[in-house]
mmCIF file of the C-alpha atoms, coordinates in Angstrom:
data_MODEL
# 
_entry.id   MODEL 
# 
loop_
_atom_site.group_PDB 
_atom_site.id 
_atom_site.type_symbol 
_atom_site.label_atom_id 
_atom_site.label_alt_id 
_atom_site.label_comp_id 
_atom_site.label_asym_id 
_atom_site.label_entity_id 
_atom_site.label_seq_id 
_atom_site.pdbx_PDB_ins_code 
_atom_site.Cartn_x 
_atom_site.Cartn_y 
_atom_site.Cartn_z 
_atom_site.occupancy 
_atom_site.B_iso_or_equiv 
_atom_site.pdbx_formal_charge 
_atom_site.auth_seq_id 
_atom_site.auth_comp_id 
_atom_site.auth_asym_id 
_atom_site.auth_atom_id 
_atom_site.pdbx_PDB_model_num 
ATOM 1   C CA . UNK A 1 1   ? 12.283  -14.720 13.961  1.00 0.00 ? 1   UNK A CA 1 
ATOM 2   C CA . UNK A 1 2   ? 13.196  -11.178 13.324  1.00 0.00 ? 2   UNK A CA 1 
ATOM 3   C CA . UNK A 1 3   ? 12.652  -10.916 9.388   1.00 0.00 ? 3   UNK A CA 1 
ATOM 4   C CA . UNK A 1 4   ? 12.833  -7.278  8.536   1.00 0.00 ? 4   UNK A CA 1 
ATOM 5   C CA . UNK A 1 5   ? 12.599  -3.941  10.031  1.00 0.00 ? 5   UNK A CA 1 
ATOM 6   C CA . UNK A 1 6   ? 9.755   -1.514  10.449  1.00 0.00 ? 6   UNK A CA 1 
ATOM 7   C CA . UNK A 1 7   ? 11.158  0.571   8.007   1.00 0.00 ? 7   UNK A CA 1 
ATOM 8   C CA . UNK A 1 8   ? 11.341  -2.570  5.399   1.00 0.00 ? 8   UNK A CA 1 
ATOM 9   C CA . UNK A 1 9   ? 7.655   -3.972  6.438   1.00 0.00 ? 9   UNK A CA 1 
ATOM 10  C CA . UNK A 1 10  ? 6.554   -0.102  5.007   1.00 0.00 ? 10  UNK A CA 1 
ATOM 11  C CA . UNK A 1 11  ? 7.979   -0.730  1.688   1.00 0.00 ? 11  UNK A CA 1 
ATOM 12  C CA . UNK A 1 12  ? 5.009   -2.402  1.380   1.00 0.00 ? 12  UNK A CA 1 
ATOM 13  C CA . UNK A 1 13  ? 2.697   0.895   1.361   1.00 0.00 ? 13  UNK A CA 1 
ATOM 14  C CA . UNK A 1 14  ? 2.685   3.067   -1.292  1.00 0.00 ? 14  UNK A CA 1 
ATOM 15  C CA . UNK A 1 15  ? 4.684   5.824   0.483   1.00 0.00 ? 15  UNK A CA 1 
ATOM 16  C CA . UNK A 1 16  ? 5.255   8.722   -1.466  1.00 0.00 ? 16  UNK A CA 1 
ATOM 17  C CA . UNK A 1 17  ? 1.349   8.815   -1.954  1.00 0.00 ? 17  UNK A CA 1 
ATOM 18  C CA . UNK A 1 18  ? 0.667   11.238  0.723   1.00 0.00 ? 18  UNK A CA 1 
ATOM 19  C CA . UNK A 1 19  ? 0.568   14.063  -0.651  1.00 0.00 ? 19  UNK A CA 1 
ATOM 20  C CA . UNK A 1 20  ? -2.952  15.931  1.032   1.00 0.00 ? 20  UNK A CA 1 
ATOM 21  C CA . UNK A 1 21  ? -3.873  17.853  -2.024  1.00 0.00 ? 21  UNK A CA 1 
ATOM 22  C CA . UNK A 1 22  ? -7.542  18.868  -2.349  1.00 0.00 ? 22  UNK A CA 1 
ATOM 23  C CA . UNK A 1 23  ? -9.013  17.033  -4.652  1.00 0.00 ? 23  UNK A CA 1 
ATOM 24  C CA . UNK A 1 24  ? -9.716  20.358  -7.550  1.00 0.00 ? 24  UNK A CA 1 
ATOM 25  C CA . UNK A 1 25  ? -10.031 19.042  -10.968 1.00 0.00 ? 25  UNK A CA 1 
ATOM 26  C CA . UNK A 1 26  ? -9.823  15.246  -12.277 1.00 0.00 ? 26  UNK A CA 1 
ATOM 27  C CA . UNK A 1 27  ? -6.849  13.837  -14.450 1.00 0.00 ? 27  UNK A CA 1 
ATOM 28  C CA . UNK A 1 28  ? -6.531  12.925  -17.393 1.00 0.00 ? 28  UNK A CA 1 
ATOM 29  C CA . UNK A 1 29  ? -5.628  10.354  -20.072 1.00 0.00 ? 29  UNK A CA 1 
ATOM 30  C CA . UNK A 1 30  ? -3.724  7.470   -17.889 1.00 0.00 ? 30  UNK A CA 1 
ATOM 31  C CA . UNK A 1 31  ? -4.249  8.809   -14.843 1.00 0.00 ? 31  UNK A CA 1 
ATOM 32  C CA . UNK A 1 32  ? -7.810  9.265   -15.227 1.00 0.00 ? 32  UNK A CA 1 
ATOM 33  C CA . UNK A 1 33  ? -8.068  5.532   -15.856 1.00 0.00 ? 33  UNK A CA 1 
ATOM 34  C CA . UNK A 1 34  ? -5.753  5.016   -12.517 1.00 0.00 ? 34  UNK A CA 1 
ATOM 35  C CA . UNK A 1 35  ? -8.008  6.953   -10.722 1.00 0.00 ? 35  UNK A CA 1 
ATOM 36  C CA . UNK A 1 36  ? -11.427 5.707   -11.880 1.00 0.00 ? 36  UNK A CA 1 
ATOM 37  C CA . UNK A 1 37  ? -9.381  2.175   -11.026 1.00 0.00 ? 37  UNK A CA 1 
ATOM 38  C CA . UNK A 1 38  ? -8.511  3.072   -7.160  1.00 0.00 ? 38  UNK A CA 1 
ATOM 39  C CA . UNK A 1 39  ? -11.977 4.702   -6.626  1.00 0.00 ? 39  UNK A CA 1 
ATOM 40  C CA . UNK A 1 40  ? -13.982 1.365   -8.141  1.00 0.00 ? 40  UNK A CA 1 
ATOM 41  C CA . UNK A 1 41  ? -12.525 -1.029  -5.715  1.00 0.00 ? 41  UNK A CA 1 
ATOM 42  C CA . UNK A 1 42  ? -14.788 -2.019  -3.068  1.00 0.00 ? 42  UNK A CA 1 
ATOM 43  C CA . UNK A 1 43  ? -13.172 -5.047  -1.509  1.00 0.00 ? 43  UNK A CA 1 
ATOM 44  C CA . UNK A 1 44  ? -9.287  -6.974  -3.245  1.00 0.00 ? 44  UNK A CA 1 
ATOM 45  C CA . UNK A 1 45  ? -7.553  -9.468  -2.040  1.00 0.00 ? 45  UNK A CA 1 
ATOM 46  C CA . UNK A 1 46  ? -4.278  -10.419 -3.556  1.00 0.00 ? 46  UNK A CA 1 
ATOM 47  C CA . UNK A 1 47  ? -0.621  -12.463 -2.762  1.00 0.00 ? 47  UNK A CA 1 
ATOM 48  C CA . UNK A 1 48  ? 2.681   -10.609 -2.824  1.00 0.00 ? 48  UNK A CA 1 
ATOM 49  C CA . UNK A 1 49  ? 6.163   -11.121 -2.678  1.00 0.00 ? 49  UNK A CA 1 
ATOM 50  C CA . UNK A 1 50  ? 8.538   -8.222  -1.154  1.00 0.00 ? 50  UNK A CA 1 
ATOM 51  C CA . UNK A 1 51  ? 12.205  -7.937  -2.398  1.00 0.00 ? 51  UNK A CA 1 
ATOM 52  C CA . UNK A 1 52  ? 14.110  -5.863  -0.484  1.00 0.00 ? 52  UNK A CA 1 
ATOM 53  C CA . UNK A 1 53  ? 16.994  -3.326  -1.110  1.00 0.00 ? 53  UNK A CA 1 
ATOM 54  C CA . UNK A 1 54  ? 19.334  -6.905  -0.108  1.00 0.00 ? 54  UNK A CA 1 
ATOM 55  C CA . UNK A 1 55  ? 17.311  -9.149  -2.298  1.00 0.00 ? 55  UNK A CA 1 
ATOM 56  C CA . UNK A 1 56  ? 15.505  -10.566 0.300   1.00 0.00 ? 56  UNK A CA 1 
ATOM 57  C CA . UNK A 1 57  ? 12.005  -11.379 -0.789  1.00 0.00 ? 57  UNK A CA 1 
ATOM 58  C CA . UNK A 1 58  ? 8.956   -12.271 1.716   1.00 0.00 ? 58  UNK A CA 1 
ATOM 59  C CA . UNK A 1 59  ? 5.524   -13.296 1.060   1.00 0.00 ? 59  UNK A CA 1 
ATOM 60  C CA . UNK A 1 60  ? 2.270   -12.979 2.018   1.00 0.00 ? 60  UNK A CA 1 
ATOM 61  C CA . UNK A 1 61  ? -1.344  -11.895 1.606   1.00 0.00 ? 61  UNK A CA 1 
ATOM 62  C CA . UNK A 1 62  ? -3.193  -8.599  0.820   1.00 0.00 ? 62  UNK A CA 1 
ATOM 63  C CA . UNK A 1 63  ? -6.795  -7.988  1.608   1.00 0.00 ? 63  UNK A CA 1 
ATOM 64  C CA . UNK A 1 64  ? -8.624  -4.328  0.980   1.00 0.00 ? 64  UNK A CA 1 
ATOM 65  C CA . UNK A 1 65  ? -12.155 -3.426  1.767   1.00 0.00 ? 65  UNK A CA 1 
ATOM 66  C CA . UNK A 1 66  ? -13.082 0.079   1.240   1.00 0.00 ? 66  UNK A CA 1 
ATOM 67  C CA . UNK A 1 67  ? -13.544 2.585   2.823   1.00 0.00 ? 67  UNK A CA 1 
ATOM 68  C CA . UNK A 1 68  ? -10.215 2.154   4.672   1.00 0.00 ? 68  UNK A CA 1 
ATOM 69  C CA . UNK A 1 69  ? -9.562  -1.782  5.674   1.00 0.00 ? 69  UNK A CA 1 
ATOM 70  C CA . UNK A 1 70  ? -6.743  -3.271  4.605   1.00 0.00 ? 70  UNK A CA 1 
ATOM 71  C CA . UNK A 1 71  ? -4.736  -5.478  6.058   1.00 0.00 ? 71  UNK A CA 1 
ATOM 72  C CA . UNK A 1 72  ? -0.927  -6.930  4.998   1.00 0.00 ? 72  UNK A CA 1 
ATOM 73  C CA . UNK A 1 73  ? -0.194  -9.773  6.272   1.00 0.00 ? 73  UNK A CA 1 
ATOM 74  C CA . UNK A 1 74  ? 3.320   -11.861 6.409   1.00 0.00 ? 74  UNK A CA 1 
ATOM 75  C CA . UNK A 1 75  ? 4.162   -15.561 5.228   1.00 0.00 ? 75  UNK A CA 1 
ATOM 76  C CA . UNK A 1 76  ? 4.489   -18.072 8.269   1.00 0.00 ? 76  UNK A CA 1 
ATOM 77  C CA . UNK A 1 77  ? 7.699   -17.407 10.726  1.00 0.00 ? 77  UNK A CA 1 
ATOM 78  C CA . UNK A 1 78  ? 7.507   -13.309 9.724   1.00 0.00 ? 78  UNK A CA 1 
ATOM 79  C CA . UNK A 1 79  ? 5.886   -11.795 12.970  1.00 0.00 ? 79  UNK A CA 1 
ATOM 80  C CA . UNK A 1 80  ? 4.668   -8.428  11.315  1.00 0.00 ? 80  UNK A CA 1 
ATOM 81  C CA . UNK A 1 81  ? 1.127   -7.562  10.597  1.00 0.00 ? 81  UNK A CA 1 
ATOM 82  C CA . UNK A 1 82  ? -0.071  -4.329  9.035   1.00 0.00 ? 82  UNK A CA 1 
ATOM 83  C CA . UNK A 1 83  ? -3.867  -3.356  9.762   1.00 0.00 ? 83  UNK A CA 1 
ATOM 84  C CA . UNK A 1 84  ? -6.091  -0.368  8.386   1.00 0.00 ? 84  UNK A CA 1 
ATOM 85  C CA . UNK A 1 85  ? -9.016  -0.167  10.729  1.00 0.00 ? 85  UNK A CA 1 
ATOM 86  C CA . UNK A 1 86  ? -9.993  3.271   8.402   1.00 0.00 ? 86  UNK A CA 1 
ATOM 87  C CA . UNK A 1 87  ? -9.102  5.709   11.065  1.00 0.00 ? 87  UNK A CA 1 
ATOM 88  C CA . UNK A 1 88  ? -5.276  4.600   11.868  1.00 0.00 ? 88  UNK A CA 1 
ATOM 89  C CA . UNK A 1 89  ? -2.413  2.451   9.917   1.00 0.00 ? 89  UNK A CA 1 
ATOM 90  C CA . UNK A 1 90  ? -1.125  -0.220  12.645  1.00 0.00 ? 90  UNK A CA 1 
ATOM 91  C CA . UNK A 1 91  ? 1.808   -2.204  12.528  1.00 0.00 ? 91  UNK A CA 1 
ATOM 92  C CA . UNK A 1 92  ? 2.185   -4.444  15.113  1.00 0.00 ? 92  UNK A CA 1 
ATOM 93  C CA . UNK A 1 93  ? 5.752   -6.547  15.477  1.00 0.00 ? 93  UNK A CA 1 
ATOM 94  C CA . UNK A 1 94  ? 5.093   -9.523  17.627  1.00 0.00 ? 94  UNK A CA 1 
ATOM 95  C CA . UNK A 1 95  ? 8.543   -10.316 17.787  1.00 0.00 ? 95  UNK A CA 1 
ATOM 96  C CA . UNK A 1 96  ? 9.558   -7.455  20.009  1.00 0.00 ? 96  UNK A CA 1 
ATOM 97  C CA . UNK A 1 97  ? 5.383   -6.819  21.108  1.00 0.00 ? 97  UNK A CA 1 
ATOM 98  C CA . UNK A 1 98  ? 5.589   -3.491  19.807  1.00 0.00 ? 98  UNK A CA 1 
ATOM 99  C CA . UNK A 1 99  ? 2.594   -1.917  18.225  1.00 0.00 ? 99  UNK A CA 1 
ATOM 100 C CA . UNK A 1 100 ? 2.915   1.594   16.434  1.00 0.00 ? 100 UNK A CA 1 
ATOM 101 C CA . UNK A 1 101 ? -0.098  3.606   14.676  1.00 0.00 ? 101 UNK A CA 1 
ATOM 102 C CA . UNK A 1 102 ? -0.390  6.526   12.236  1.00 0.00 ? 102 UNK A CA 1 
ATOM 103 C CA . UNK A 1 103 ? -3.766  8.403   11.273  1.00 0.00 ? 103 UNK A CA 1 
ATOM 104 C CA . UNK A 1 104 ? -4.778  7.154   8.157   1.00 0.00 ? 104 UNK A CA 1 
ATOM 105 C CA . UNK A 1 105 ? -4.891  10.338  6.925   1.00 0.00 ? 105 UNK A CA 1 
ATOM 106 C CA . UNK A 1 106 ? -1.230  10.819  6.950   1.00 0.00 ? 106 UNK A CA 1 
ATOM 107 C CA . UNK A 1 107 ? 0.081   7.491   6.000   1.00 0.00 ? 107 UNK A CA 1 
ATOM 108 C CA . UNK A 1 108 ? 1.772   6.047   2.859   1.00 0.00 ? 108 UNK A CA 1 
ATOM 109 C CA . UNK A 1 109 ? -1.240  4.244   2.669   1.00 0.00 ? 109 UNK A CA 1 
ATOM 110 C CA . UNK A 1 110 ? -3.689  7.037   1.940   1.00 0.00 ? 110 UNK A CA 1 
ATOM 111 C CA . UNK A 1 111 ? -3.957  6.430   -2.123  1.00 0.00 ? 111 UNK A CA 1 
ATOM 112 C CA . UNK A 1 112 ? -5.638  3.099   -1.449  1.00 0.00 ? 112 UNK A CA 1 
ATOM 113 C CA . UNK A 1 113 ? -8.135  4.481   1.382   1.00 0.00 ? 113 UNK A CA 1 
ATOM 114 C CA . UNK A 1 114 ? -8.766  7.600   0.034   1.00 0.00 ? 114 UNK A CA 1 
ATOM 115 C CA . UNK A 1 115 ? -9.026  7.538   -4.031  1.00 0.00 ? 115 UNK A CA 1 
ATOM 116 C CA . UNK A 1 116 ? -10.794 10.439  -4.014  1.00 0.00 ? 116 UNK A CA 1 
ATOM 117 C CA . UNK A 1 117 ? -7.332  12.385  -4.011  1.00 0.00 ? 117 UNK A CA 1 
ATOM 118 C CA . UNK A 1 118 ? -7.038  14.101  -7.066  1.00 0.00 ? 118 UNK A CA 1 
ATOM 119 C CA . UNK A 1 119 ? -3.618  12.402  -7.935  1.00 0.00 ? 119 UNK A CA 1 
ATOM 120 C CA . UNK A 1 120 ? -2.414  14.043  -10.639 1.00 0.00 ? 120 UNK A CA 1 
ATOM 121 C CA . UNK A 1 121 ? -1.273  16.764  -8.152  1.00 0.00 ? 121 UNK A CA 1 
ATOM 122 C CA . UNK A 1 122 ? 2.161   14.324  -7.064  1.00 0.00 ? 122 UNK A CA 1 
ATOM 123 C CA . UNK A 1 123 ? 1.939   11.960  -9.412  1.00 0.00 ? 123 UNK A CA 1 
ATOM 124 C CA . UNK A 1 124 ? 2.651   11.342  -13.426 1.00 0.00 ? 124 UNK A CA 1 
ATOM 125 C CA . UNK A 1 125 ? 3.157   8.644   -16.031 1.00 0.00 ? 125 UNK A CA 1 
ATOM 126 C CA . UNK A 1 126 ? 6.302   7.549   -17.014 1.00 0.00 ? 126 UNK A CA 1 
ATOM 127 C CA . UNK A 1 127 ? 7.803   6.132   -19.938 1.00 0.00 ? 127 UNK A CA 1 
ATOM 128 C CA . UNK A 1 128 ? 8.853   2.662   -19.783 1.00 0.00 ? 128 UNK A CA 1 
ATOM 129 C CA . UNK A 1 129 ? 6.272   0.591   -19.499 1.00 0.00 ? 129 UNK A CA 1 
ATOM 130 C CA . UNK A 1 130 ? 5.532   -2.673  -21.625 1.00 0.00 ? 130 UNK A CA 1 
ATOM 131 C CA . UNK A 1 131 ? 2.701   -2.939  -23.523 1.00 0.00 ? 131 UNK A CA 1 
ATOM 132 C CA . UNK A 1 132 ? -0.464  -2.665  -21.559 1.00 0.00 ? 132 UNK A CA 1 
ATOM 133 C CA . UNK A 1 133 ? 1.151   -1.313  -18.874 1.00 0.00 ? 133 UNK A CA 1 
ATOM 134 C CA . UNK A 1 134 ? 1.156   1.903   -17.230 1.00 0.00 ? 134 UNK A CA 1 
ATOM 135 C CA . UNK A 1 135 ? 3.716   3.182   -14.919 1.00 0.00 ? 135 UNK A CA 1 
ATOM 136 C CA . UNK A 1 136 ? 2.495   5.904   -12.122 1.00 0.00 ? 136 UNK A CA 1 
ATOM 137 C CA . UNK A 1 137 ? 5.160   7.669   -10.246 1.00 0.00 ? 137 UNK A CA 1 
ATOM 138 C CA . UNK A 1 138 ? 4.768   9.748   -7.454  1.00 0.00 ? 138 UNK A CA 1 
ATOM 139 C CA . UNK A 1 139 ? 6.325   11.713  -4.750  1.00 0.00 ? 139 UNK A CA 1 
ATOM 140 C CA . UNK A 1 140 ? 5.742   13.813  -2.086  1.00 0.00 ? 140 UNK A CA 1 
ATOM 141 C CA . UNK A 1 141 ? 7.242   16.960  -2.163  1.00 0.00 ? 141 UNK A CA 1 
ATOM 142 C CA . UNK A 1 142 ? 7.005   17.954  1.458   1.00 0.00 ? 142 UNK A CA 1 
ATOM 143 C CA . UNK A 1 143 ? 8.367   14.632  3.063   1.00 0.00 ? 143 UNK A CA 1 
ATOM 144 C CA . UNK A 1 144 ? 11.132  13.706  0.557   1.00 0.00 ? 144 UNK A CA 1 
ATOM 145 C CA . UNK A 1 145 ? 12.325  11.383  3.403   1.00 0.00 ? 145 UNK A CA 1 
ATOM 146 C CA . UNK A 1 146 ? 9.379   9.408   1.654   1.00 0.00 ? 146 UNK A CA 1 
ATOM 147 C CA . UNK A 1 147 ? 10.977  8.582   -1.438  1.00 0.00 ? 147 UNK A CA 1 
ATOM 148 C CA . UNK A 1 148 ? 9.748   7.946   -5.050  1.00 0.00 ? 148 UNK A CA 1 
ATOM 149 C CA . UNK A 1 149 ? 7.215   5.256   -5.882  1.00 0.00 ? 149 UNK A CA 1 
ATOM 150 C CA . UNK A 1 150 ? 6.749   3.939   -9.609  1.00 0.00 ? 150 UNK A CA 1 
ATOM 151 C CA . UNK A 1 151 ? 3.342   2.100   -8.885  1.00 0.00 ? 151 UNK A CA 1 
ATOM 152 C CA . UNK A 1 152 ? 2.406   -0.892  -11.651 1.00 0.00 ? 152 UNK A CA 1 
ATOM 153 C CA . UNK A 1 153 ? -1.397  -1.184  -13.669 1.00 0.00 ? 153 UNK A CA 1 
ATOM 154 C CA . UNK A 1 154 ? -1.670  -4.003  -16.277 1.00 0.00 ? 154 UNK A CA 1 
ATOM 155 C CA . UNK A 1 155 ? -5.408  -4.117  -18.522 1.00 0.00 ? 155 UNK A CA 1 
ATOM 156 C CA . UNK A 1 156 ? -6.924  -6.790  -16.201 1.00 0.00 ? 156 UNK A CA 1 
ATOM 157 C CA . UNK A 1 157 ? -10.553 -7.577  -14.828 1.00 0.00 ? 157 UNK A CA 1 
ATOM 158 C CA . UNK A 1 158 ? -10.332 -4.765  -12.297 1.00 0.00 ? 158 UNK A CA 1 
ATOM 159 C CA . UNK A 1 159 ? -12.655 -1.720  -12.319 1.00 0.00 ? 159 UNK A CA 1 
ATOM 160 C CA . UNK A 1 160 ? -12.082 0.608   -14.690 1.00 0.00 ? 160 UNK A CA 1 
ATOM 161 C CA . UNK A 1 161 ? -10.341 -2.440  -16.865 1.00 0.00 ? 161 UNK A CA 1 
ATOM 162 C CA . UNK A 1 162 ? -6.884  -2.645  -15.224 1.00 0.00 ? 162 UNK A CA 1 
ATOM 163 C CA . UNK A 1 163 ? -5.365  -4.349  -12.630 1.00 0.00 ? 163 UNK A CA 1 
ATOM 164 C CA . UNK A 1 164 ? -2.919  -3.254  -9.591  1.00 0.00 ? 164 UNK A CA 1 
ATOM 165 C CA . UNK A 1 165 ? 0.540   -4.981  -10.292 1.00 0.00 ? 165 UNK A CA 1 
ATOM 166 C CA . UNK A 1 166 ? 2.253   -3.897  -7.541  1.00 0.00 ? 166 UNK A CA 1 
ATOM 167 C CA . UNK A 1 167 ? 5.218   -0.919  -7.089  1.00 0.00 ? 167 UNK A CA 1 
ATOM 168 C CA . UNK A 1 168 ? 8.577   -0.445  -6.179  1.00 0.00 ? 168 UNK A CA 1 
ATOM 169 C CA . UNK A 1 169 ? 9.935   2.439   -4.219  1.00 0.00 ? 169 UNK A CA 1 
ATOM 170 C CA . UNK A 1 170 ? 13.128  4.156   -4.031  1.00 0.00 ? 170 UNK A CA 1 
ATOM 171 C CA . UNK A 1 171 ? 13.751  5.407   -0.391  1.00 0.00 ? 171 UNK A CA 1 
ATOM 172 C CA . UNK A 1 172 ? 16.222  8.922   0.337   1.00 0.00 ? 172 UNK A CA 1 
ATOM 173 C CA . UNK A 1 173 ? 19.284  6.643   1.041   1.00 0.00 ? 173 UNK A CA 1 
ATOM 174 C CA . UNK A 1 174 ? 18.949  5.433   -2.841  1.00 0.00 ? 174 UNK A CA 1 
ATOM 175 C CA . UNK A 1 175 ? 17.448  1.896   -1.612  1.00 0.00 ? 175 UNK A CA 1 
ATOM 176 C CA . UNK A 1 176 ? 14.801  0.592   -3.918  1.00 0.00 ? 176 UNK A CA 1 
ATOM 177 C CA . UNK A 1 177 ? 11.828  -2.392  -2.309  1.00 0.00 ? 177 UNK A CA 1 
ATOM 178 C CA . UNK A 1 178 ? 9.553   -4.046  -4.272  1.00 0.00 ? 178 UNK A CA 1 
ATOM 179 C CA . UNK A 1 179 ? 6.418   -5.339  -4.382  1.00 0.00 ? 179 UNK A CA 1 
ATOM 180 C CA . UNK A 1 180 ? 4.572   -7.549  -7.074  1.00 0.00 ? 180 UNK A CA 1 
ATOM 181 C CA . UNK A 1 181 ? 1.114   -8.900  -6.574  1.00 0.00 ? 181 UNK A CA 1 
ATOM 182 C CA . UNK A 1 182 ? -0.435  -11.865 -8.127  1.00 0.00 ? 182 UNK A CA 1 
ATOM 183 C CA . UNK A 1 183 ? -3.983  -13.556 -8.006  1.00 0.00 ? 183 UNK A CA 1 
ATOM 184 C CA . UNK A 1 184 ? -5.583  -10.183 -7.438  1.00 0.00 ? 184 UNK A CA 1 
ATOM 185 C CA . UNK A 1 185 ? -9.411  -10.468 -6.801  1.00 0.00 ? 185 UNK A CA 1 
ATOM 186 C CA . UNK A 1 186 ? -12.124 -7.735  -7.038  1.00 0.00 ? 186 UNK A CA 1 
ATOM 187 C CA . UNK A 1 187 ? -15.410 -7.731  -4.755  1.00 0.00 ? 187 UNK A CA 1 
ATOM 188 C CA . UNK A 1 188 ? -15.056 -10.345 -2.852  1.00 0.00 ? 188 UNK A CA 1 
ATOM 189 C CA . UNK A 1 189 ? -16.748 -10.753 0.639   1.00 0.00 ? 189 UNK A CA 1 
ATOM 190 C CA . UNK A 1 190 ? -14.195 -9.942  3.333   1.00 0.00 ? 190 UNK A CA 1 
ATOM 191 C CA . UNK A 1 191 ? -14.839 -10.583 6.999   1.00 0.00 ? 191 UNK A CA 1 
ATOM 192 C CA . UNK A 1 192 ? -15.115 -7.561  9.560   1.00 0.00 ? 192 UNK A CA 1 
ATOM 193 C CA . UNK A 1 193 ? -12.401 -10.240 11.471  1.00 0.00 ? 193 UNK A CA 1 
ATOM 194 C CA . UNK A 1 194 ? -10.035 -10.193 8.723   1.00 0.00 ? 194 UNK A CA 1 
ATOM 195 C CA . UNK A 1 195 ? -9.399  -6.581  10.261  1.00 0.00 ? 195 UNK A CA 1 
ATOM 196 C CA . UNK A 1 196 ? -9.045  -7.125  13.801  1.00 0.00 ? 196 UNK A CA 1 
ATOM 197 C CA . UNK A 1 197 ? -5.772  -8.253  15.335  1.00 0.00 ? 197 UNK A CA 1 
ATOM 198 C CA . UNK A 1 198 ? -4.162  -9.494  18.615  1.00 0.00 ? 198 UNK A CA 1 
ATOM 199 C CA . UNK A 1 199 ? -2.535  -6.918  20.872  1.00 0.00 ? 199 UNK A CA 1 
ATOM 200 C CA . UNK A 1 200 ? 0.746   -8.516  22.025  1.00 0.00 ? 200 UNK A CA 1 
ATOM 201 C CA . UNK A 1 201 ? 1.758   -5.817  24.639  1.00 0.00 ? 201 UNK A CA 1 
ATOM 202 C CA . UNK A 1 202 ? 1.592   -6.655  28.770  1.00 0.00 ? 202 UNK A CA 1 
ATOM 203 C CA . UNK A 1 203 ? -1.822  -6.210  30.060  1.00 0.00 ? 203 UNK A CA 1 
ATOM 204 C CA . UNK A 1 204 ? -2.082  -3.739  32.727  1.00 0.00 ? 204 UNK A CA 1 
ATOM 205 C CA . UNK A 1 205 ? -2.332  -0.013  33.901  1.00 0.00 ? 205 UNK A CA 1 
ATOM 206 C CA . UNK A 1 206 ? -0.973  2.296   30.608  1.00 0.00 ? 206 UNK A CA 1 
ATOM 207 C CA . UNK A 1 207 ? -0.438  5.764   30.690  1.00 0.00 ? 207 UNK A CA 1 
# 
């Protein structure tokens, strides 16, 4: 089954996080907290639940383990995967056996691999937010084919004291995706395997 498009499977990412400003001097106020948030995660897992610009929502399972692991992966029947192997973002659509890669380093996925952006640079707070709550949005600038992202932190158990709620982005045609995350965990043991994946094209000579 065929449940959503590339395109749709990288609402998940944070995508107008990828902004490569060098890191000069540290935020402050909210997104100082935000910051000292992304940069004490060592390993999260988490569930999530997609909605996208239809109102179709997905689920499925997060699991980060710095520096540069993550993996997204889809409820049974979606046949979409999403690996960080801390060098490249894969995506790999078993459906059609297609496999595509970006360097990390240039992904929407950046913020959560490399904290040590100084994120205040292409991102603010906005009003908004409900009590407890703090609303980060971001953009960047020189790919506004990227979009907006508004990214959610409650006060939780996470480092730093808050907790990753999820985010919703806003893509250049005016559709909006969202994601909301639930049982989030901090520094629990991940497996090396939890990071490896099947590759679903032909064997054979490649150029």
């Amino acid at each position: 089954m065929r449940s959503l498009s590339p395109f749709s499977a990288l609402s998940l990412l944070p995508v107008a996080l990828v902004a490569a400003a060098p890191a000069v001097a540290a935020p402050s106020g909210a997104l100082a907290e935000v910051s000292a948030h992304l940069r004490g995660i060592t390993t999260m897992t988490a569930d999530f639940v997609q909605t996208d610009r239809n109102g179709k929502a997905l689920s499925g399972t997060l699991s980060l383990r710095q520096p540069g692991r993550v993996r997204f992966a889809y409820q049974k029947g979606v046949p979409l995967l999403i690996v960080g192997d801390g060098k490249a973002l894969t995506m790999i659509d078993y459906s059609v056996r297609q496999v595509s890669r970006w360097p990390v380093g240039n992904s929407p996925l950046s913020v959560l691999i490399d904290p040590s952006k100084d994120i205040s640079r292409f991102a603010k707070v906005v009003d908004g937010a409900a009590p407890g709550t703090t609303l980060v949005e971001a953009r960047d600038p020189k790919h506004p084919e990227f979009g907006t992202i508004t990214i959610a932190f409650a006060r939780g158990n996470g480092p730093g004291g808050l907790k990753l709620m999820g985010w919703t982005v806003v893509d250049a045609q005016n559709g909006r995706s969202t994601v909301r995350l639930s049982n989030q965990a901090y520094g629990v043991p991940i497996s090396d395997k939890t990071f490896k994946w099947d590759d679903p094209r032909p064997k054979g000579p490649r150029n």
